[in-house]
C-alpha positions as CSV (number, residue, x, y, z in Angstrom):
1,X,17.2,-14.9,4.1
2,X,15.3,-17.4,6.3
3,X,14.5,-17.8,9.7
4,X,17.2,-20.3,9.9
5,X,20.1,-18.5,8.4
6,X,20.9,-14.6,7.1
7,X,22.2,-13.8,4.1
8,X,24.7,-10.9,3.7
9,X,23.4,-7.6,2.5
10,X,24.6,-6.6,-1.6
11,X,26.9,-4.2,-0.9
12,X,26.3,-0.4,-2.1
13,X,22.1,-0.6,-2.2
14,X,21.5,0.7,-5.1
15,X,18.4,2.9,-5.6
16,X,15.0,2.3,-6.8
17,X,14.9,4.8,-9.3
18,X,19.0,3.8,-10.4
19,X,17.0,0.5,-12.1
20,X,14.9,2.0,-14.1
21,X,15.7,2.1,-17.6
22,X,16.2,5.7,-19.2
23,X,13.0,6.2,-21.3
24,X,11.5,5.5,-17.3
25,X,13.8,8.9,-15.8
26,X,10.9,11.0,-16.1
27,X,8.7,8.6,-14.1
28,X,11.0,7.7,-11.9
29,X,11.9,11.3,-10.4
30,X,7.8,11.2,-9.1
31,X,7.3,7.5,-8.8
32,X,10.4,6.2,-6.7
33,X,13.1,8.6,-5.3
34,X,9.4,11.0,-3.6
35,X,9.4,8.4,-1.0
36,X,8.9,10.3,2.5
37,X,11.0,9.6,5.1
38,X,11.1,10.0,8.6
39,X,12.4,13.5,8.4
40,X,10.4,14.7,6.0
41,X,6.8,13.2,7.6
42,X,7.5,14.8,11.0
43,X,5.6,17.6,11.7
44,X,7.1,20.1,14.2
45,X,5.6,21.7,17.3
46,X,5.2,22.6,20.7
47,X,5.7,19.6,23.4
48,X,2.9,18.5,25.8
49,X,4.7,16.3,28.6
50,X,2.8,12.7,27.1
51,X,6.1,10.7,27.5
52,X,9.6,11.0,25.8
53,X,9.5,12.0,21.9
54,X,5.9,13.0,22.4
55,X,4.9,16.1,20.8
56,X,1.0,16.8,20.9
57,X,0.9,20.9,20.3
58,X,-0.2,23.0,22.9
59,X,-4.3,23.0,22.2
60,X,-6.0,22.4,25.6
61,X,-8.2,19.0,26.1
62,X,-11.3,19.6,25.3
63,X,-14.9,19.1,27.1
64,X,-16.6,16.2,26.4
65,X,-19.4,18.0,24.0
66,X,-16.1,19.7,21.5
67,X,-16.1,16.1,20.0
68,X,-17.7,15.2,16.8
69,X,-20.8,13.4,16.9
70,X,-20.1,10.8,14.0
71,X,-21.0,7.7,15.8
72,X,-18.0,6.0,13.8
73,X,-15.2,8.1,15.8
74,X,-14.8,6.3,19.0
75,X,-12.3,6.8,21.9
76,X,-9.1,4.8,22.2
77,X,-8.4,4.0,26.1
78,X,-5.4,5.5,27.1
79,X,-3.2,4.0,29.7
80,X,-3.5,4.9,33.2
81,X,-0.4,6.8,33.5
82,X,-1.2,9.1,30.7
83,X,-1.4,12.8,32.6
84,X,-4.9,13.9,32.8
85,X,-4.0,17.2,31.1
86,X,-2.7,15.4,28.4
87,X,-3.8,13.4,25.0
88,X,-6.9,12.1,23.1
89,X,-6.6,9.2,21.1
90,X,-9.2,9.1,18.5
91,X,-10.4,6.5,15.7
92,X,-12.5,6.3,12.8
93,X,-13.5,2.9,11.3
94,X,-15.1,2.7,7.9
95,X,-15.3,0.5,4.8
96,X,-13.4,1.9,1.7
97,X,-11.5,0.4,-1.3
98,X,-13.2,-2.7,-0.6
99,X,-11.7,-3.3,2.5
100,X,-11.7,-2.3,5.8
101,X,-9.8,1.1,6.6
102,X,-9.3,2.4,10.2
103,X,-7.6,5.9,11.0
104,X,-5.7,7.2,14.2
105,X,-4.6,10.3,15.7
106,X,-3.4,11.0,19.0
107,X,-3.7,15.0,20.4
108,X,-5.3,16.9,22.8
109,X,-7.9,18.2,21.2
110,X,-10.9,15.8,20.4
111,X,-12.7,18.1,18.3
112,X,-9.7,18.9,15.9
113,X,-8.3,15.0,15.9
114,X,-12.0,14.0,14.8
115,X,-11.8,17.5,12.2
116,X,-8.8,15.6,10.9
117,X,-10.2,11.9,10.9
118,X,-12.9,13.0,8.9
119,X,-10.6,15.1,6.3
120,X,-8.3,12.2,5.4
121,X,-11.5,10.0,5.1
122,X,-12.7,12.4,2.4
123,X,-9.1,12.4,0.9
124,X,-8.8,8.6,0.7
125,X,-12.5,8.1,-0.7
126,X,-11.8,10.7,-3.1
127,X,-8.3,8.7,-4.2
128,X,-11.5,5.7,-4.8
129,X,-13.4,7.3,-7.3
130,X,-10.4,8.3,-9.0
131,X,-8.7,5.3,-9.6
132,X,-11.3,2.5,-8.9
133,X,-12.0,0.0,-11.8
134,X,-15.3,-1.5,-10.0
135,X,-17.1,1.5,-11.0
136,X,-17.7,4.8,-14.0
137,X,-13.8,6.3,-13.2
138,X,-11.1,8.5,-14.9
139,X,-9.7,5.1,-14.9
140,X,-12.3,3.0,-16.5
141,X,-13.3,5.6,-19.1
142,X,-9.1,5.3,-20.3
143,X,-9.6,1.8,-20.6
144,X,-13.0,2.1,-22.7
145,X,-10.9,4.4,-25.3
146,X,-8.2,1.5,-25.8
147,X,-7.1,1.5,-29.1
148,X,-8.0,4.9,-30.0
149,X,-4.7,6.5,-29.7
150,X,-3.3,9.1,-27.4
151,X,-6.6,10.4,-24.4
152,X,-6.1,13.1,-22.1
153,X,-5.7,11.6,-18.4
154,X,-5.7,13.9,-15.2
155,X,-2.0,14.6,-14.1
156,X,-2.5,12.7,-10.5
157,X,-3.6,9.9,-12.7
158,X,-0.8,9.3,-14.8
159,X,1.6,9.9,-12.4
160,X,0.2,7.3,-10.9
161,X,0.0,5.0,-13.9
162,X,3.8,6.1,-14.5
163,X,4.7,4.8,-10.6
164,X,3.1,1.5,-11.5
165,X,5.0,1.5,-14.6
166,X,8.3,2.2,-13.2
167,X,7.7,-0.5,-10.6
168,X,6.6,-2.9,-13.0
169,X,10.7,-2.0,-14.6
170,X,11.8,-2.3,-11.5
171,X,10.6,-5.9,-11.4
172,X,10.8,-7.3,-14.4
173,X,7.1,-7.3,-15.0
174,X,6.2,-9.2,-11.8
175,X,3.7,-6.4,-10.9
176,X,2.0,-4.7,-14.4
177,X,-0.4,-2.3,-14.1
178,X,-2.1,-3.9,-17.4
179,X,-2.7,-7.3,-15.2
180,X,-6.3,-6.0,-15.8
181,X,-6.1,-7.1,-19.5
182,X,-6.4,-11.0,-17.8
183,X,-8.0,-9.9,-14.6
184,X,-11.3,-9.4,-15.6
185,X,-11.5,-13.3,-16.6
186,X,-11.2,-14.2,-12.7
187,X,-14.5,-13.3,-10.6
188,X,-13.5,-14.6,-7.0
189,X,-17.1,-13.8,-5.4
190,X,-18.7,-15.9,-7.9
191,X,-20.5,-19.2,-6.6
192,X,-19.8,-21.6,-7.7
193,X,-16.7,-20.1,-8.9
194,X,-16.0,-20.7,-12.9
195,X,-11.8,-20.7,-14.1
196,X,-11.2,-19.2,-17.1
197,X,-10.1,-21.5,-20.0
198,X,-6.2,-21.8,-21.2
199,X,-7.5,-20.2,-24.1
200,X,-9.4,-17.0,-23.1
201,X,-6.0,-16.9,-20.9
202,X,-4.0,-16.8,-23.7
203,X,-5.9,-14.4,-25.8
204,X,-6.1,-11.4,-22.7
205,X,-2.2,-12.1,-22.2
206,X,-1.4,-10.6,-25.4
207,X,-2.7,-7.4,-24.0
208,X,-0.9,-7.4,-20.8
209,X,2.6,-5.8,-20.7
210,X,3.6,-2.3,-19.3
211,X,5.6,-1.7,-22.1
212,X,2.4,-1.5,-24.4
213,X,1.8,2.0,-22.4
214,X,2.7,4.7,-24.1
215,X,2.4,7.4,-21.3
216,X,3.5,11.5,-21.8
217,X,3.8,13.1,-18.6
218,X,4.3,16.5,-20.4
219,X,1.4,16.4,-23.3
220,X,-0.8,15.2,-20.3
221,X,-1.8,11.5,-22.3
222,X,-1.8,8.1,-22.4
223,X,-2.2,5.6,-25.1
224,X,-3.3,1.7,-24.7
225,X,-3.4,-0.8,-27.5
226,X,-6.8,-2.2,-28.4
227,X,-7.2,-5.1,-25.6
228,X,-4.9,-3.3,-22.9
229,X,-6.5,-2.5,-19.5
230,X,-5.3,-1.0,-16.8
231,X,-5.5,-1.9,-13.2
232,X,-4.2,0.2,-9.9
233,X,-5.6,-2.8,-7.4
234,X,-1.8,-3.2,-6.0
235,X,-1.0,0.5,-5.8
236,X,-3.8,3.0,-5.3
237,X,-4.6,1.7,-1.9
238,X,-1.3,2.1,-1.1
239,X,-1.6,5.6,-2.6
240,X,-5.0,6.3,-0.6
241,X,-3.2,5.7,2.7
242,X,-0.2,7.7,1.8
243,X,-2.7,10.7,1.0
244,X,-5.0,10.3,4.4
245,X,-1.9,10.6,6.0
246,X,-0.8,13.8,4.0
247,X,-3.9,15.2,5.3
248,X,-3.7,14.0,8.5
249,X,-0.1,16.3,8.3
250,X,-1.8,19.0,6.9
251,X,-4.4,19.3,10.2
252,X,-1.5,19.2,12.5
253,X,-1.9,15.9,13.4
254,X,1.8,14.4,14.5
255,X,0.9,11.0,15.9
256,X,-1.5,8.5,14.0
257,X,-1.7,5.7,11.8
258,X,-3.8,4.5,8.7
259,X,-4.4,1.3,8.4
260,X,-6.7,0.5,4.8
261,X,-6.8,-3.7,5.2
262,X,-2.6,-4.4,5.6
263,X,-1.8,-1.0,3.9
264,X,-0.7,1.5,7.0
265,X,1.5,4.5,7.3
266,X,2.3,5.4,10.3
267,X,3.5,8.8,11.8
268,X,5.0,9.5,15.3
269,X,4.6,7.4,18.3
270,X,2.0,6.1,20.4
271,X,2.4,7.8,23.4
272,X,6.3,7.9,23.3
273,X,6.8,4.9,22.0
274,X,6.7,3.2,18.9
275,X,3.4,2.0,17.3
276,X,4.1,-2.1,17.4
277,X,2.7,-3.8,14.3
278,X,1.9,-7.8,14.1
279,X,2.8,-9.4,11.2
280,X,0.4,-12.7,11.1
281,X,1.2,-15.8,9.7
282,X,-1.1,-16.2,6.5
283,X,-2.6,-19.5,7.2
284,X,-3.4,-18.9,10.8
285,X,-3.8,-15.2,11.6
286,X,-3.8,-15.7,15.2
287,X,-0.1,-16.7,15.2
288,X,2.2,-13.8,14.7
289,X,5.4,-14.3,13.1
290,X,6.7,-11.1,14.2
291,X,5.8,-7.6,16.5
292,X,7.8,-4.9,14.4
293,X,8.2,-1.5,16.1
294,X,7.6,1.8,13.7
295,X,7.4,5.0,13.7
296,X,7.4,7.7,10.2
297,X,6.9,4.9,7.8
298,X,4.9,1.9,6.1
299,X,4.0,-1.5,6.3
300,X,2.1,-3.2,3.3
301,X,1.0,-7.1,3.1
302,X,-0.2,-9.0,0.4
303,X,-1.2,-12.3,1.0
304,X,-3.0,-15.3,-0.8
305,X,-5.8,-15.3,1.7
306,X,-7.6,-11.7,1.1
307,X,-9.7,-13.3,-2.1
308,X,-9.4,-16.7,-3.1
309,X,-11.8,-19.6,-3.7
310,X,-11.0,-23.5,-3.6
311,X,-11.5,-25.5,-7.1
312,X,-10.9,-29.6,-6.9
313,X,-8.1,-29.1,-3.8
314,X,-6.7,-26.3,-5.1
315,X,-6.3,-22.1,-4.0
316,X,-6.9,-19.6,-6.5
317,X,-6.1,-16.3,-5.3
318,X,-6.4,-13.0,-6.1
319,X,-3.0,-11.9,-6.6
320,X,-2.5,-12.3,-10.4
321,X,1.4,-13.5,-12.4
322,X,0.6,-10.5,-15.2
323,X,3.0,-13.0,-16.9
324,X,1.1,-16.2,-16.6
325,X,-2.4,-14.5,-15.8
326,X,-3.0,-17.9,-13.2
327,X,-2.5,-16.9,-9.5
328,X,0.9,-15.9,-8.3
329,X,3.0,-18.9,-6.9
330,X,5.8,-16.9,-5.2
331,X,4.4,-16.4,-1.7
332,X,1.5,-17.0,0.7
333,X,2.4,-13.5,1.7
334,X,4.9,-10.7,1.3
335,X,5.1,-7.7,4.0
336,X,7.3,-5.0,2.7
337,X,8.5,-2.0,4.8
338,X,8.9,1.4,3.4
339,X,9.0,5.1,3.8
340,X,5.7,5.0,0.7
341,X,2.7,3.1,1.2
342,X,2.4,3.5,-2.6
343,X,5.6,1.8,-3.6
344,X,5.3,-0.7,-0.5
345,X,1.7,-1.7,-2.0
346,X,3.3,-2.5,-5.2
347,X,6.5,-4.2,-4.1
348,X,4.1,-6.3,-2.1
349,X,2.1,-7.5,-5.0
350,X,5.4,-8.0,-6.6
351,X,7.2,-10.2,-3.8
352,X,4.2,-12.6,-4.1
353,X,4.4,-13.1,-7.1
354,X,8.8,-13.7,-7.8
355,X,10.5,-16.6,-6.1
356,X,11.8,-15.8,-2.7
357,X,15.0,-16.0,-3.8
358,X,14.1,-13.1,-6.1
359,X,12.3,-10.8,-4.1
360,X,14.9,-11.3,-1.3
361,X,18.2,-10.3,-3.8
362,X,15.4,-7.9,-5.3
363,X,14.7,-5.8,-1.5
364,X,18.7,-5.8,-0.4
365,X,19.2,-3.9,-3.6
366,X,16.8,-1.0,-2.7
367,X,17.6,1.9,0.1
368,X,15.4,2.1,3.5
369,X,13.1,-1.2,2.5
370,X,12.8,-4.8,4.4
371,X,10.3,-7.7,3.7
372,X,9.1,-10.6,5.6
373,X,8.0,-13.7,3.2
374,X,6.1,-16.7,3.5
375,X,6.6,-19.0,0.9
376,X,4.2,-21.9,-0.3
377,X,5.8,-24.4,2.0
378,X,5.2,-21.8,5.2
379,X,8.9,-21.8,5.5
380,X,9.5,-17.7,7.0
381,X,12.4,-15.4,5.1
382,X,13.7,-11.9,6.2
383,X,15.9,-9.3,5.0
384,X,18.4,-8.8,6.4
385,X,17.7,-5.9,8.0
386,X,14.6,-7.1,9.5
387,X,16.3,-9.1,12.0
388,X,15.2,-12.1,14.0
């Protein structure tokens, strides 16, 4: 719906995994319906009295010294009011994924948030070398045995593969994990930059397609046709985030957010109240189209302006239709908001690239998701449980 009118919401959402065709079940039960919710991400505990629904556990604050020394963890100022007894709030800025990535946790201990900080940095950079197709990866080394029949992949692989499959069901092929297949023709750092000819288009499209990948969960393999790639550029950053904050849970930590470039979970409050996120308008990023309150979940962007380059008046961007393999013409940007960073990364990628129309009837079908939506006009759409 747009900013201008709302649009009734489909009666009886229907669930992710409930479109998924039946050969996808398997995938499904790990890719869709393992979303975490509020109730399952918070972390119980003793209270410290930070403000209402603040719960910090019941280490005392630290001296000054108990703090890590990496020069990348810095203090976050706290508001005035904040007891002195009470919280820390800690961040670590790094690069990762090719993007920027930033990581928060609020406690009273310095020494255990930074413990933590540096944990889930390990976690998400490990997530990189798994899936990364820039570099020697499990991934990369499937895709040089295309065309050789059934190859062993790493179970956390191919569950992820079968995620990206499922969502590629889910939406009629608008995100593909095989996009890669037409990908590698676009380089959008190169200068001056070169577009691929209609031909060498033509010729990687008959590669892409998810249903060209035959994937077995059980015997632990995967099989691509000769000329089929794979690509988890609009998932495993999702994926890294989701698994930073897992650690983040895992240290204790029960306020904090992780932010990887527009891909951020976050958990808790900030200080009792929610953590407000700014949805900025594509095309000028210093106008925000919207301040959304969260707490326990995700928020994911994808937008034409993260990699693009300007040939003869026009934008090409980075965001790929695995159907057309030209830049995706459904939205300047597409914010989805989820209980999984995984599933929101993907559905992102998706909603840029389907019609708003689409991706709007697309969202009111699924359970405990919203979207915001630019389209190529600048004209702003909402679900309808978004609000104004």
């Amino acid at each position: 719906m747009s900013s201008s009118s709302s649009n009734e919401r489909a009666t009886g959402r229907a669930t992710e995994a409930g479109t998924v065709r039946r050969h996808f079940a398997p995938l499904a039960l790990v890719a869709l319906v393992a979303c975490s919710g509020p109730e399952e991400i918070a972390t119980p505990g003793a209270s410290t009295n930070l403000g209402a629904g603040t719960n910090l556990g019941t280490s005392a604050r630290p001296a000054p010294g108990e703090a890590n020394a990496d020069p990348r963890i810095t203090d976050v100022p706290l508001p005035p009011d904040v007891p002195a007894a009470g919280a820390r709030h800690r961040k670590l800025a790094f690069g990762a994924m090719g993007t920027e990535v930033s990581i928060e946790a609020i406690g009273p201990s310095a020494a255990a948030l930074d413990a933590a900080l540096l944990a889930a940095e390990a976690e998400l950079r490990r997530v990189e070398d798994v899936m990364t197709s820039w570099r020697d990866s499990p991934l990369t080394r499937i895709n040089a045995r295309a065309g050789e029949g059934p190859v062993p992949i790493d179970l956390e692989l191919a569950r992820m593969v079968g995620r990206g499959l499922a969502v590629g069901e889910l939406t009629g092929g608008a995100f593909d994990v095989t996009f890669a297949s037409v990908g590698k023709l676009w380089d959008f750092k190169a200068v001056p930059p070169v577009l691929p000819t209609q031909a060498q288009i033509d010729a990687a499209l008959a590669g892409v397609g998810y249903q060209r990948v035959r994937l077995d969960l059980e015997a632990g393999t995967i099989e691509l046709p000769a000329g089929t790639r794979l690509g988890l550029g609009g998932i495993a950053k999702g994926y890294g985030v989701d698994r930073a904050m897992a650690v983040l849970l895992q240290h204790g930590v029960q306020h904090g957010i992780v932010n990887a470039g527009g891909d951020m979970k976050v958990l808790g409050t900030q200080l009792g109240q929610p953590w407000r996120i700014a949805i900025a308008h594509p095309r000028n990023r210093d106008h925000v189209l919207a301040m959304v309150p969260l707490a326990n979940t995700c928020m994911v962007t994808s937008g034409d302006y993260e990699r693009f380059f300007e040939h003869d008046g026009k934008r090409y961007h980075h965001i790929l239709d695995p159907r057309t393999g030209y830049p995706a013409t459904g939205a300047m940007s597409a914010t989805v908001i989820a209980p999984d960073a995984a599933f929101a990364d993907a559905l992102a990628t998706a909603l840029a690239v389907l019609p708003t129309d689409e991706s709007l009837a697309l969202v009111e079908g699924l359970d405990r998701v919203e979207c915001l939506l630019v389209d190529l006009d600048g004209d702003v759409f909402r679900s309808s449980g978004l609000g104004e």
